[in-house]
LUMZA-610493 format. One record per residue (C-alpha): chain; y, x, z negated. Coordinates in steps of 0.001 Angstrom, whole numbers, plus 500000, padded with zeros to 6 digits. Each point is the difference from the previous one (the first is absolute). Layout:
<r 'A' <Y X Z>>
...
//
This chain:
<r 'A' <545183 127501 237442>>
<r 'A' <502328 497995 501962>>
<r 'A' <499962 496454 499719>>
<r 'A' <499605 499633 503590>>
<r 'A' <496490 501381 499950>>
<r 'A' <499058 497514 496733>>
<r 'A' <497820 498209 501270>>
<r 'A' <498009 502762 502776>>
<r 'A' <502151 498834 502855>>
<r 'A' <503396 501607 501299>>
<r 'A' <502378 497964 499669>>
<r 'A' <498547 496967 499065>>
<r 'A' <501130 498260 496527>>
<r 'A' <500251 496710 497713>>
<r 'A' <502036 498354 501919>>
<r 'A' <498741 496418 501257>>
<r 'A' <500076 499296 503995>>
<r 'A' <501709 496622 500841>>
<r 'A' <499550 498485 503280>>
<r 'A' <503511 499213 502486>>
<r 'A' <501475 496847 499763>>
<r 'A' <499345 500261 504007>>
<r 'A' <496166 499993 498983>>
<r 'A' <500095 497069 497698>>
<r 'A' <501866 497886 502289>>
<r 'A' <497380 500811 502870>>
<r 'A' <496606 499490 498075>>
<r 'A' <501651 496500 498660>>
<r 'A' <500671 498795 503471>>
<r 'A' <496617 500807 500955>>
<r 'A' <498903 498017 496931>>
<r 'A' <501995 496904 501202>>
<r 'A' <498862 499993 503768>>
<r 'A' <496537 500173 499101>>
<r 'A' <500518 497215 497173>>
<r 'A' <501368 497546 502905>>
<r 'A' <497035 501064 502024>>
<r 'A' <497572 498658 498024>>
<r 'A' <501964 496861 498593>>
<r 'A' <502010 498567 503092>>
<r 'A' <497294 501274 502708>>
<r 'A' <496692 500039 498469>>
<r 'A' <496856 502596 499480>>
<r 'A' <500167 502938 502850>>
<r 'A' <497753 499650 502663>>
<r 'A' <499692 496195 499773>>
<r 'A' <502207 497685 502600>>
<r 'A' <502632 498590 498398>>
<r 'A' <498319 496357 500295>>
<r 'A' <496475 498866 500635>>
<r 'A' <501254 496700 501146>>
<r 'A' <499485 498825 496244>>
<r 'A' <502187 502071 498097>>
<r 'A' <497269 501713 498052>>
<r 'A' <501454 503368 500723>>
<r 'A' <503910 499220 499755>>
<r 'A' <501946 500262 497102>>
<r 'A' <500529 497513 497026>>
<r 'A' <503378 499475 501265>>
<r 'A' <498892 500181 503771>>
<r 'A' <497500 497122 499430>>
<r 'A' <502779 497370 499094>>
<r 'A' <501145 500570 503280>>
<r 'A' <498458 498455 503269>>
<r 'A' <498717 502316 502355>>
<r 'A' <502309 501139 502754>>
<r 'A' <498875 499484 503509>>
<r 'A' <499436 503104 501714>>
<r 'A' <500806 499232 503895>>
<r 'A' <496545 500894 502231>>
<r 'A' <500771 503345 501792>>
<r 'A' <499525 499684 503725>>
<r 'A' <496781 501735 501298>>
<r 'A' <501143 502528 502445>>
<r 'A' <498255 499684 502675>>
<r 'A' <499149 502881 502717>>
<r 'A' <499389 499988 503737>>
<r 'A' <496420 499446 499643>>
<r 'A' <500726 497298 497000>>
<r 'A' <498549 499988 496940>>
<r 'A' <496221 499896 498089>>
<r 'A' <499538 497505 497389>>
<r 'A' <496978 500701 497258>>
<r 'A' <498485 498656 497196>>
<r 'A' <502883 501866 498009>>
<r 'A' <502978 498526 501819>>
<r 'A' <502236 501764 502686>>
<r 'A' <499039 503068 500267>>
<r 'A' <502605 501800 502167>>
<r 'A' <499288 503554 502172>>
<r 'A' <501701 502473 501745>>
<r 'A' <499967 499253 503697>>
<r 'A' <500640 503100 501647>>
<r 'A' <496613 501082 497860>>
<r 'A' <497924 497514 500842>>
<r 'A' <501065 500866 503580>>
<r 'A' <499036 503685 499532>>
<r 'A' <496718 499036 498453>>
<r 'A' <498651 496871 501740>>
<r 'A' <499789 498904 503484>>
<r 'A' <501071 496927 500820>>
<r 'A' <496246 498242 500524>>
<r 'A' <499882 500784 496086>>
<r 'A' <502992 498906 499179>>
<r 'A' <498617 496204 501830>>
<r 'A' <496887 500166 498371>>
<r 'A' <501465 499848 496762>>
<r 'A' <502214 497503 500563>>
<r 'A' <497090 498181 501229>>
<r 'A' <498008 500519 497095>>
<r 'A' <498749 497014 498555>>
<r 'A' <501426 498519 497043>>
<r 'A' <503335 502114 500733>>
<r 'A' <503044 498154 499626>>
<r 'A' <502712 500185 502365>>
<r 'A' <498189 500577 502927>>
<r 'A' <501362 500247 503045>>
<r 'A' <499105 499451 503407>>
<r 'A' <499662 503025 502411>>
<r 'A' <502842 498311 502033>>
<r 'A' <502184 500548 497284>>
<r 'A' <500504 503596 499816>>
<r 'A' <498580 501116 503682>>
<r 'A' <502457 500605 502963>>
<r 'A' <499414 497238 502717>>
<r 'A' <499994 501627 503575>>
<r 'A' <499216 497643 503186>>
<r 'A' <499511 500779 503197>>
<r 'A' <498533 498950 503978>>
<r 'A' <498128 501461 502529>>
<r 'A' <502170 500523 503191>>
<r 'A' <498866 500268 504000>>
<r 'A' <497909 503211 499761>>
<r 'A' <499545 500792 496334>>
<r 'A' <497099 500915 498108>>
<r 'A' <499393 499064 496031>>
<r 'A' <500814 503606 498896>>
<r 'A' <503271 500142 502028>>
<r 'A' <501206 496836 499012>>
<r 'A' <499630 500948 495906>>
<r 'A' <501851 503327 500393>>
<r 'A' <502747 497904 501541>>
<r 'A' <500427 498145 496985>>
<r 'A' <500088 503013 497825>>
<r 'A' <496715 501381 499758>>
<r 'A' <498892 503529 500335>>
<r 'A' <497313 501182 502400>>
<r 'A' <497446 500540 497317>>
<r 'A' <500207 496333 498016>>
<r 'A' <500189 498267 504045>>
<r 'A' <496882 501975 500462>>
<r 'A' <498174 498975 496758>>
<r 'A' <500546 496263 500432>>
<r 'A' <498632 500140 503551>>
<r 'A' <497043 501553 498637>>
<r 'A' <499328 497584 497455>>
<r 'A' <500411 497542 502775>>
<r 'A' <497066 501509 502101>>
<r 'A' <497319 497695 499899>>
<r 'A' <501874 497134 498776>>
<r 'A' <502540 499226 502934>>
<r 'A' <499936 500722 504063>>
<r 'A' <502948 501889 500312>>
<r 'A' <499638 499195 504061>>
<r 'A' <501153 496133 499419>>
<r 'A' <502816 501187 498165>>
<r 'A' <502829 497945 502003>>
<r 'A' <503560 500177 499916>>
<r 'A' <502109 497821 497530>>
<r 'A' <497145 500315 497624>>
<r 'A' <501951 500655 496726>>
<r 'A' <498877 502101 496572>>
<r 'A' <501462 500397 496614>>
<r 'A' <499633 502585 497700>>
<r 'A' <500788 500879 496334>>
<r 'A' <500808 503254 498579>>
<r 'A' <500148 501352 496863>>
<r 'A' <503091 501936 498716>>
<r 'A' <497744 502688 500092>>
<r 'A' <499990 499597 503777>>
<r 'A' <496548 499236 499925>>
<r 'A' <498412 497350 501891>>
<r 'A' <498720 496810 498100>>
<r 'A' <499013 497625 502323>>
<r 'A' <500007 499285 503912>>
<r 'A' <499979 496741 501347>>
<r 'A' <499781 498886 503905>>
<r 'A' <500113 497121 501213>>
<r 'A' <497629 499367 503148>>
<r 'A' <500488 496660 500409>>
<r 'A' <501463 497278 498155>>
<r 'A' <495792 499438 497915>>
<r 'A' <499395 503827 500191>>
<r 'A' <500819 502842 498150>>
<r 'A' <499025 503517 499657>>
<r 'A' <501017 501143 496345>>
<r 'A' <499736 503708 498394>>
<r 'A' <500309 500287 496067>>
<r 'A' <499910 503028 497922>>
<r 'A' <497497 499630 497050>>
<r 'A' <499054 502692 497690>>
<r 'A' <501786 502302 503022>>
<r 'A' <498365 499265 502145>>
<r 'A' <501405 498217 503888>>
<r 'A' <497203 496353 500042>>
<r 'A' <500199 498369 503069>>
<r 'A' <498925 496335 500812>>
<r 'A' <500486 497085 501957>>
<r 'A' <501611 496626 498599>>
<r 'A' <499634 496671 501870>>
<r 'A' <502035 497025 498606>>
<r 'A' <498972 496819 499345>>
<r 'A' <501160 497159 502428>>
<r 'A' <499932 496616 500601>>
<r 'A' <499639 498081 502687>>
<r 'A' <501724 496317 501348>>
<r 'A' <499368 497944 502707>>
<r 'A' <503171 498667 501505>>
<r 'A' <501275 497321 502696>>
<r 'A' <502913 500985 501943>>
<r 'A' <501496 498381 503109>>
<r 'A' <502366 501380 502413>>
<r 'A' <502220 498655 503436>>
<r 'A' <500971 502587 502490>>
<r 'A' <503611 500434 500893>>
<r 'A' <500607 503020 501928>>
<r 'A' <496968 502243 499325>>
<r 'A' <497032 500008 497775>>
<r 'A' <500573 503161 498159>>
<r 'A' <503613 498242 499027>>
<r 'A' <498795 496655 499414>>
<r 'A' <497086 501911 497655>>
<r 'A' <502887 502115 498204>>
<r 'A' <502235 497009 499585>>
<r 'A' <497476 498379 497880>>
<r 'A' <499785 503014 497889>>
<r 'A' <496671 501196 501353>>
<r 'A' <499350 503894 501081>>
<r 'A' <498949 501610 503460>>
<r 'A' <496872 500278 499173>>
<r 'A' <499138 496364 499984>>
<r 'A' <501017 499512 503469>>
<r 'A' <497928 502997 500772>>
<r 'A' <496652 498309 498563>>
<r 'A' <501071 497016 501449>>
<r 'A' <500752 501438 503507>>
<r 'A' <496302 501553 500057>>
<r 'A' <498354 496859 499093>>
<r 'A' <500870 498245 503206>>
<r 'A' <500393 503053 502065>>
<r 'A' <497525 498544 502631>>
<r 'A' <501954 496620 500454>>
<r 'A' <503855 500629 499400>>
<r 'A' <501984 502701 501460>>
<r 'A' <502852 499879 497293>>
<r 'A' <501820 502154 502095>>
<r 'A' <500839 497355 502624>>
<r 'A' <497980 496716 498949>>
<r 'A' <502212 499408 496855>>
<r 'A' <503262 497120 500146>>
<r 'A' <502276 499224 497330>>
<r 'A' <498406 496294 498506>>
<r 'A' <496493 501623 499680>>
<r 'A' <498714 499953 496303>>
<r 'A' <497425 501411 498445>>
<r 'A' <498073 499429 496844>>
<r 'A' <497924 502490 497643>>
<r 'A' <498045 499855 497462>>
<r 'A' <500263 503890 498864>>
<r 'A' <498498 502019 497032>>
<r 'A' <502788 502133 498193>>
<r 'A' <499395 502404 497481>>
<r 'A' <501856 500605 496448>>
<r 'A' <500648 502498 497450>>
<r 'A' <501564 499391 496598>>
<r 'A' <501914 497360 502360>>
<r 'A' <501059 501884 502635>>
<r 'A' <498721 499412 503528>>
<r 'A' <498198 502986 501339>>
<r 'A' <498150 499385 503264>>
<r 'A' <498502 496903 501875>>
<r 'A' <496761 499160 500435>>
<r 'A' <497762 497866 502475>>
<r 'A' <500908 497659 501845>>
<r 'A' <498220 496841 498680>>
<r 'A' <501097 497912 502885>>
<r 'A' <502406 499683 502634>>
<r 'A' <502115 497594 502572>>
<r 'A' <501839 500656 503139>>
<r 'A' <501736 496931 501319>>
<r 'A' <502248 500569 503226>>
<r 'A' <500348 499989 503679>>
<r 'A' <496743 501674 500555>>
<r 'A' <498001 497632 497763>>
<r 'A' <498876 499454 496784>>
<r 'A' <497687 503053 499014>>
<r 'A' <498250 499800 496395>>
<r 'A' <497941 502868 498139>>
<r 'A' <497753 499861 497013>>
<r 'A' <498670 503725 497971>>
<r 'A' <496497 499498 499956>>
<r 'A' <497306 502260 498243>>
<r 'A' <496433 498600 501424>>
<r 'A' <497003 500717 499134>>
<r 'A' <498538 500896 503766>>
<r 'A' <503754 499770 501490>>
<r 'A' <501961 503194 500050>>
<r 'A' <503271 499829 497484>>
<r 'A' <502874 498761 501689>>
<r 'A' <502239 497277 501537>>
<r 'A' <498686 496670 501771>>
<r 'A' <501008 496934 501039>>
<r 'A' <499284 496387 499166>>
<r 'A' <497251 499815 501794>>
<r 'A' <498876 503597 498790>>
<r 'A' <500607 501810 503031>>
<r 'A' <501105 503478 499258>>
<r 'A' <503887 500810 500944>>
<r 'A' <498527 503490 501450>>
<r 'A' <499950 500408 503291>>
<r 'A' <498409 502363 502479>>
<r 'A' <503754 501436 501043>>
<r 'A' <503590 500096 498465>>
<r 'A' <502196 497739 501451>>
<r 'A' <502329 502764 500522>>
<r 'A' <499097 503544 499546>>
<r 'A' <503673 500655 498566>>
<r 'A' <503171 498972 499010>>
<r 'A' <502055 499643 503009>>
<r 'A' <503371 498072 500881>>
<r 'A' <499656 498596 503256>>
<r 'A' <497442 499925 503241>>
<r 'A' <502068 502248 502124>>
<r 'A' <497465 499296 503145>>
<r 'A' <497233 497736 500402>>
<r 'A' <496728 499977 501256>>
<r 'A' <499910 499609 503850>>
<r 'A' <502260 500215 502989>>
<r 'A' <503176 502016 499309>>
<r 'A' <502992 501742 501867>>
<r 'A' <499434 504097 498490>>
<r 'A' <502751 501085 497807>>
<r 'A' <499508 503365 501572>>
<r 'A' <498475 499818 503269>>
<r 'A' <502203 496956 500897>>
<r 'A' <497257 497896 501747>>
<r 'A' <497711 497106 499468>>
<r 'A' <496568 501505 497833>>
<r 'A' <497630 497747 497911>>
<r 'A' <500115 501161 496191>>
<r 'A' <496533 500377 498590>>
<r 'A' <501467 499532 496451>>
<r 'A' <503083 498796 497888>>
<r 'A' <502285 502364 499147>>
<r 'A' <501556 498967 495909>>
<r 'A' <503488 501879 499527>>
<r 'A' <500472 501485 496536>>
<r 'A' <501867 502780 498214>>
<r 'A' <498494 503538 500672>>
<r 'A' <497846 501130 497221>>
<r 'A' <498668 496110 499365>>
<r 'A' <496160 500235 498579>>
<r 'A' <497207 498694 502034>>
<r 'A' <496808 498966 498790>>
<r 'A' <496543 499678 501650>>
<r 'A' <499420 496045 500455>>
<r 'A' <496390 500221 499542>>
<r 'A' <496904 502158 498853>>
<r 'A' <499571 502380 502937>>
<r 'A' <499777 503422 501320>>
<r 'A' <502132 502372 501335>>
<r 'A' <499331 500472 503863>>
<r 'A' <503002 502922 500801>>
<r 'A' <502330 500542 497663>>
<r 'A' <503170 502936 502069>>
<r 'A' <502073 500141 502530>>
<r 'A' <499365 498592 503324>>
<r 'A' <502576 499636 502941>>
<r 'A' <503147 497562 500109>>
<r 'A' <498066 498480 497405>>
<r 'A' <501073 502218 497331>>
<r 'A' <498370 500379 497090>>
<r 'A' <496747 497530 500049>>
<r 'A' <497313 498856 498202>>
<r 'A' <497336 497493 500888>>
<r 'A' <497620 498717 497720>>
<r 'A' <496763 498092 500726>>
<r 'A' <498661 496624 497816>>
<r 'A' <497022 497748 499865>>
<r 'A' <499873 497454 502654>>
<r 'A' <501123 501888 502817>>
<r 'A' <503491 500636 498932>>
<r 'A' <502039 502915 500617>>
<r 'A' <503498 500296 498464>>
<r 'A' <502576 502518 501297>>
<r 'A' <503246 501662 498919>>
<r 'A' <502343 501316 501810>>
<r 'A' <503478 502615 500322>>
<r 'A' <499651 500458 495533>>
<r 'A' <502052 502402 498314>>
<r 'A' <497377 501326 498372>>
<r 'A' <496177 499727 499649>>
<r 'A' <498998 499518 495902>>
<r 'A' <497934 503284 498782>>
<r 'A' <496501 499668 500188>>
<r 'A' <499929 497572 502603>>
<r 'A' <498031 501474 502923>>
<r 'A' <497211 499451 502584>>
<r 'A' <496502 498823 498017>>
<r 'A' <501593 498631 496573>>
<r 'A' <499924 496814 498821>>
<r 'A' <502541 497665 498964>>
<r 'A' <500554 496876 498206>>
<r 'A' <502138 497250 500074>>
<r 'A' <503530 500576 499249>>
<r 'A' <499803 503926 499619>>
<r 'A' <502836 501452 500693>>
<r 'A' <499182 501681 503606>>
<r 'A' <504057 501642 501237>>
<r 'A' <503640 499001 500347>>
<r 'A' <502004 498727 502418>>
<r 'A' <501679 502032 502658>>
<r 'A' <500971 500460 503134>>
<r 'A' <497982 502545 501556>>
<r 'A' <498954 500627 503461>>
<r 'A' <501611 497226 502678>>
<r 'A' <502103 498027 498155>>
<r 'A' <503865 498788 499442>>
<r 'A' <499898 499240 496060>>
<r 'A' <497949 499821 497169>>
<r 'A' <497133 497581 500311>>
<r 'A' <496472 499716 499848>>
<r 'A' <497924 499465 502973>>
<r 'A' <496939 497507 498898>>
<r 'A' <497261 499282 502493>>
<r 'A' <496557 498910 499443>>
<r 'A' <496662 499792 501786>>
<r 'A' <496801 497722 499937>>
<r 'A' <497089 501120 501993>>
<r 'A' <501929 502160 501814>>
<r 'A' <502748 497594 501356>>
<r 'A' <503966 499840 498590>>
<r 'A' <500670 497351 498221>>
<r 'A' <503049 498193 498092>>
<r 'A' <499175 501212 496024>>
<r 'A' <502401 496813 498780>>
<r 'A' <498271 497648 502166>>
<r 'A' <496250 500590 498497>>
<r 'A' <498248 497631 497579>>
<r 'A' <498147 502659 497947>>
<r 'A' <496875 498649 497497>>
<r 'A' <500821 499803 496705>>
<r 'A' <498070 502048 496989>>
<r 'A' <497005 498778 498655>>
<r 'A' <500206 496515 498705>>
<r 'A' <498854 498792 496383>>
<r 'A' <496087 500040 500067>>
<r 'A' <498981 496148 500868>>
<r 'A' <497854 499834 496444>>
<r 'A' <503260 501634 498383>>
<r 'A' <502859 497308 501164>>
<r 'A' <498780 497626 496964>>
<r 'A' <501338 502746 497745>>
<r 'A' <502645 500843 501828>>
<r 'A' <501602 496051 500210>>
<r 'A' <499712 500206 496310>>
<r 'A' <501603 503143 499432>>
<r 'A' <502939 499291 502490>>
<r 'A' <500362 496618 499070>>
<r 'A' <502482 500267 496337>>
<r 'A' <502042 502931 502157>>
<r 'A' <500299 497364 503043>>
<r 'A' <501156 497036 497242>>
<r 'A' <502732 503034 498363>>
<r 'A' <501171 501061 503459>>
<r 'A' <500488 496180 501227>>
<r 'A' <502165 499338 496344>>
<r 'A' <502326 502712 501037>>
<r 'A' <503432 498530 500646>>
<r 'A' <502539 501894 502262>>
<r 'A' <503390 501206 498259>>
<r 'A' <502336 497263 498918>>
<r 'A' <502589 498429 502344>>
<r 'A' <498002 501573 503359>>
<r 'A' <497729 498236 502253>>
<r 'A' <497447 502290 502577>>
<r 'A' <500344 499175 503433>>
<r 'A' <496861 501642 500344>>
<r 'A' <497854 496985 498076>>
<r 'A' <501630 497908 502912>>
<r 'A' <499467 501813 502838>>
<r 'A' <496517 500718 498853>>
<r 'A' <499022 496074 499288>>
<r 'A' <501497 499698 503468>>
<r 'A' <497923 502428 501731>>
<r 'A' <496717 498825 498090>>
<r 'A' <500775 496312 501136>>
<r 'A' <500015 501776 503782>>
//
């Protein structure tokens, strides 16, 4: 037998297998890495240092710590959520794919979360204002809505808000999500209202906010040079002070002619705040006119038998039975009597006063009344006569238009707006023809004495002294600007001393 087959195996014999030297040098460096493993970096699967140096290696543990710089959090477009177990960071675009963005605010909102973040933060702000003609729905696409989310918020809005006082210049803000969902609508009606529309739990809330305000009583004293609008503006007030204070004595001054520059005047006015900034005026508390055509005081009065408003001194009420003047208006173009025609060219008695003013000027209704004809008649033009208590008749003549609803049976009260002026039917320029009848006769309207209102009640003017009496003490206290004098205090003392 062949010695290759000794042993029951071809080929196999004594000799002893012996590994490479490449083998030997391989296994040893193994050997050697996982040596320095254990003694220069510690156990596997423990950190190299507990903060202690339990875990580090004898030689490690001589050593002070090394201080590891803080790795930035990296923070994503919809920021980050911070647990109980630290930063715990997230793929955006996932969280975008799998939440809305409602969710992703109520879990920032979450309580106890830190980090939280204000809806603000992370919401697109869009503003925008109604213009001449606009609805709500028209006025959000044109900020960047679609059809559908304009439609939504109005609905939400049903029930809350009157979309028919919706007035130009009223603005609205919105926020959107990056979603492109809407968040939250905000409009501002006026300056202490809002309409707001949230989403919670998504789903559109709508509600109405008021703010809270404050009110101050304050003195302010004014002289005339030029007008009263510019004298009110120089002083820093608004328009719509010398409105309020224009229909206070709208029965005794014509501050369309009676005004001259040395007049003062002197208010004590309500004005109301919000976080400091002024919003709106109030009443009215008390008022002085000192000028050419007298000294003319008012006091706000709520009685107890008396109706609310404005009275003297004396506690007769600053309402009268007719307007002054039943417009604004320029100049008296014609008088009341004898004239030579501007047309006809001859001598004719006037049964009225024509008052020049710029076409389209409003005119009111001087007194509670009813309307007699309201259309077109002759060289008068268009017309419209309206019967009062007493007797009176008050008519209108050659307007550019007649106001709508204003027709033959319907009543009307003072200072409703009744037509413009024109210059309709025989006439050479705008104007308003203003005639008026008692008992049946023409008479001069600026020449009658009309009653006041109803006075205080007799067994009310105890109360009323007392009331009126710290407002009368203010008003009196109010000095007029530094360095000018009123000619109107003199030429009123001189007047009262006759």
């Amino acid at each position: 037998m062949s010695r290759n087959f000794r042993y029951g195996y071809p080929g196999l014999s004594r000799r002893r297998c012996r590994l490479k030297p490449g083998w030997i040098v391989l296994i040893g460096g193994l050997l050697l890495l996982n040596v320095y493993l254990l003694v220069f970096r510690g156990l596997p699967g423990l950190p190299a240092s507990d903060g202690q140096g339990m875990s580090r290696s004898p030689a490690a543990r001589r050593q002070p710590a090394p201080v590891v710089p803080r790795r930035p959090v990296r923070r994503s477009g919809l920021g980050e959520l911070r647990g109980v177990a630290g930063v715990r960071g997230y793929d955006a675009g996932k969280l975008m794919r799998r939440a809305t963005s409602s969710l992703r605010f109520d879990l920032e909102r979450a309580a106890g979360v830190a980090g939280l973040r204000l809806l603000e933060q992370w919401c697109d702000h869009l503003q925008g204002a109604l213009q001449p003609g606009d609805s709500l729905a028209r006025a959000l696409e044109r900020v960047g809505l679609s059809a559908q989310q304009s439609w939504l918020l109005v609905k939400s809005l049903r029930g809350v808000m009157n979309f028919r006082n919706c007035r130009p210049g009223e603005r609205f803000e919105l926020l959107r999500s990056p979603l492109g969902q809407v968040e939250r609508l905000v409009y501002h009606k006026t300056p202490l209202v809002r309409y707001q529309v949230e989403r919670r739990n998504g789903k559109l809330v709508a509600g109405r906010v008021e703010e809270s305000a404050r009110v101050e009583q304050e003195a302010l004293s004014v002289t005339i040079k030029g007008s009263l609008y510019q004298s009110m503006a120089a002083a820093g007030e608004r328009p719509a002070l010398v409105l309020a204070l224009v229909d206070i004595f709208a029965w005794d001054i014509d501050f369309y002619i009676d005004p001259r520059p040395g007049d003062s005047v002197r208010l004590l006015v309500e004005k109301v705040y919000v976080d400091d900034s002024f919003v709106r005026y109030g009443r009215i508390l008390a008022a002085e006119y000192a000028g050419a055509c007298g000294r003319h005081r008012a006091f706000w009065y709520r009685g107890e038998q008396a109706r609310d408003g404005y009275y003297d001194e004396r506690g007769d009420s600053l309402r009268k039975a007719f307007l002054k003047s039943p417009l604004k208006f320029t100049r008296i173009s014609s008088g009341f009597g004898m004239r030579v025609h501007p047309i006809l060219g001859f001598s004719q008695r006037h049964l009225g006063i024509d008052l020049a003013a710029p076409r389209g000027t409003p005119i009111w209704a001087p007194a509670d009344g009813t309307v007699l004809f309201a259309g077109r008649r002759g060289i008068s033009g268009n017309l419209i006569v309206l019967r009062h208590a007493n007797g009176y008749q008050t008519i209108f003549a050659h307007l550019n238009r007649i106001a709508r609803g204003i027709r033959k049976g319907v009543r009307v009260s003072q200072k409703q707006f009744i037509g413009t002026v024109g210059s309709t039917g025989r006439s050479t320029g705008p104007h308003l023809h203003y005639g008026m009848k008692k008992n049946g006769r023409h008479v001069n309207p600026f020449s009658q004495k009309f009653p006041p209102a109803r006075p205080v009640p007799k067994q009310e003017l105890a109360r009323f002294h007392r009331t009126i009496e710290p407002l009368r003490q203010r008003l009196e206290r109010i000095s007029l600007p530094t360095g000018q004098t009123s000619a109107a205090l003199t030429a009123t003392s001189e007047s009262e001393a006759g």
